[in-house]
C-alpha positions as CSV (number, residue, x, y, z in Angstrom):
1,X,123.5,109.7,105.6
2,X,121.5,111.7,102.6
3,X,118.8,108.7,103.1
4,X,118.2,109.5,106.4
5,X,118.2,113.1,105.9
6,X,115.9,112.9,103.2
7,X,113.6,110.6,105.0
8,X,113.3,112.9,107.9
9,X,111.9,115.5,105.5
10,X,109.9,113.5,103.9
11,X,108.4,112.1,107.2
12,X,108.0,116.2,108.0
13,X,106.4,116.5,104.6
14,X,103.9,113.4,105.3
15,X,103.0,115.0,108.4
16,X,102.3,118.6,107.1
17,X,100.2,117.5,104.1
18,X,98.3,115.4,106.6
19,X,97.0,118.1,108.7
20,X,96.2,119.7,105.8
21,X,94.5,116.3,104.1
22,X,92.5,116.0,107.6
23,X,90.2,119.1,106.9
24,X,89.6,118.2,103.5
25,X,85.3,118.1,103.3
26,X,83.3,118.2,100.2
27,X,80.1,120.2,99.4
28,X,78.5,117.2,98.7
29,X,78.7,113.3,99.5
30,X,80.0,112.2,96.0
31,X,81.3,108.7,97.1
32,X,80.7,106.9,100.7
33,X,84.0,107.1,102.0
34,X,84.9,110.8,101.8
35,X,88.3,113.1,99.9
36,X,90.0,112.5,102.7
37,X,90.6,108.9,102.8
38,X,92.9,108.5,99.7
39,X,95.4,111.3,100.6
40,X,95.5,109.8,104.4
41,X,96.2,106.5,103.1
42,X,98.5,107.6,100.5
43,X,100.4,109.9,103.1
44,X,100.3,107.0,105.7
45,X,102.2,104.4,103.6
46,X,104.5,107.0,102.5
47,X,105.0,108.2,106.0
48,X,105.7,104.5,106.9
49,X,108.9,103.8,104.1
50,X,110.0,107.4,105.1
51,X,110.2,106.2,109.0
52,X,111.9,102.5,107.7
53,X,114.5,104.3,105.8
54,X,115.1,106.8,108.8
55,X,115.1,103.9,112.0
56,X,116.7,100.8,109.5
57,X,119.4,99.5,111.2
58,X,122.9,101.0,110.5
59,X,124.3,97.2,109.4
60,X,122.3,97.2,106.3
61,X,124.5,98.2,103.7
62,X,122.7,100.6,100.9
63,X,122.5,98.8,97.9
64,X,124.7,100.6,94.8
65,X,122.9,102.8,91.8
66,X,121.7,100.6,89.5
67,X,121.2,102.4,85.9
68,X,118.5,99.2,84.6
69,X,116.6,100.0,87.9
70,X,116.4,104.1,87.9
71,X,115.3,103.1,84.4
72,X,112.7,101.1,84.9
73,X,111.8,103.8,88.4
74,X,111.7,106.4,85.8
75,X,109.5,104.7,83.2
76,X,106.9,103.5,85.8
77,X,106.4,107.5,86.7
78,X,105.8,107.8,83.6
79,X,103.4,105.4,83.2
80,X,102.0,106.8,86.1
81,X,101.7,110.2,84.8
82,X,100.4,109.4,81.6
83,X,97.8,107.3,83.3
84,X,96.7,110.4,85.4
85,X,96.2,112.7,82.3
86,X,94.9,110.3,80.4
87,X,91.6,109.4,83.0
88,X,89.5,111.6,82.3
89,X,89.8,111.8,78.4
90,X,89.7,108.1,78.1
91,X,88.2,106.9,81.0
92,X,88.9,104.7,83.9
93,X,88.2,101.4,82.3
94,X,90.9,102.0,79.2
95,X,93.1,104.1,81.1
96,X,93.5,101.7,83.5
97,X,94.2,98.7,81.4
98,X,96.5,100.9,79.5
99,X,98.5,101.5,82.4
100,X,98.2,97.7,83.7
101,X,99.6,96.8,80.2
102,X,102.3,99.6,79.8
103,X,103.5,98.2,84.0
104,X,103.1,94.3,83.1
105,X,105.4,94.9,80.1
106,X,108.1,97.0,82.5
107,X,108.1,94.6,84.8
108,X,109.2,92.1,82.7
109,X,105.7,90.5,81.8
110,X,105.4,88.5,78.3
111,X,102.7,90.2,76.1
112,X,99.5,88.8,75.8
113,X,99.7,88.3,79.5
114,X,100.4,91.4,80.2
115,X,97.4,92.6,77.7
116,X,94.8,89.9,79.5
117,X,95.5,91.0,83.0
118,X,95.2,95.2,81.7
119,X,92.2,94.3,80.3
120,X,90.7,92.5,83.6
121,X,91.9,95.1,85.8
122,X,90.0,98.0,84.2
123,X,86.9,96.0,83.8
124,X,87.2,94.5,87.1
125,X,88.5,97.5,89.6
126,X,85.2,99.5,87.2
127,X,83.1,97.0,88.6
128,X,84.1,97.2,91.9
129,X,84.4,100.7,92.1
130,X,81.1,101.6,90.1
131,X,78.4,99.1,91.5
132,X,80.2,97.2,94.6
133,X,81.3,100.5,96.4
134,X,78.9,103.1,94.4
135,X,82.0,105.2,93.6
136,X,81.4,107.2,90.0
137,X,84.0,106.6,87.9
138,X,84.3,108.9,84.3
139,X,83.8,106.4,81.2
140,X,85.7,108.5,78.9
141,X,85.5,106.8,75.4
142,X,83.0,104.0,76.7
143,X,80.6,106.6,77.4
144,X,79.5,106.2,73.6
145,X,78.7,102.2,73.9
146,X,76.7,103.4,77.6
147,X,73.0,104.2,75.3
């Protein structure tokens, strides 16, 4: 019953910051695709688990409070957090493989691992993001090996 309640105002929620997300514009053209297109895809597949736990079919039994797994919830917001005060100081490339490292070692990855595919995924999603897509991304620490 409180799923369902809560996922109706969350789908409201998702809706409302939508319109507002819609008129987003910026002075300038810093990256190809616009501010608007992150916060529309990030309300979209938010709006989309909101409307599966409000129409899911009444036979599916919700699943008991699991301590281990509102642990692990908790300590990947963390992560998460940490990883968004920490881009700009350190950069996108070390941020990120931070944050791959920290969530490959919650989610029960082994070490080195965990440490290879950080690693690949800042380097890799900089790449991508940098010279692929010509999206700026800050360099943070790196900046000092860039002259």
């Amino acid at each position: 019953m409180y799923v369902r309640v809560f996922a109706a105002a969350w789908l409201l929620a998702c809706a409302g910051l939508a319109l507002l997300a819609w008129g987003f514009e910026a002075p300038f053209a810093y990256d190809p695709v616009g501010p608007r297109a992150y916060p529309l895809l990030l309300l979209f597949l938010m709006a989309c688990g909101a409307a599966w736990l409000l129409f899911k079919p009444h036979g599916e039994p919700t699943p008991a409070f699991d301590r281990a797994k509102a642990q692990r919830a908790v300590l990947c917001v963390l992560a998460l957090l940490a990883y968004a005060l920490l881009f700009e100081i350190l950069g996108f490339v070390i941020s990120t493989a931070l944050a791959g490292f920290a969530l490959g070692l919650l989610f029960n990855g082994r070490l080195w691992p965990s440490v290879i595919s950080g690693v690949l995924l800042g380097v890799l999603l900089y790449g991508l993001f940098d010279y692929l897509l010509d999206v700026p991304l800050p360099l943070g620490l790196l900046r000092l090996l860039e002259s």
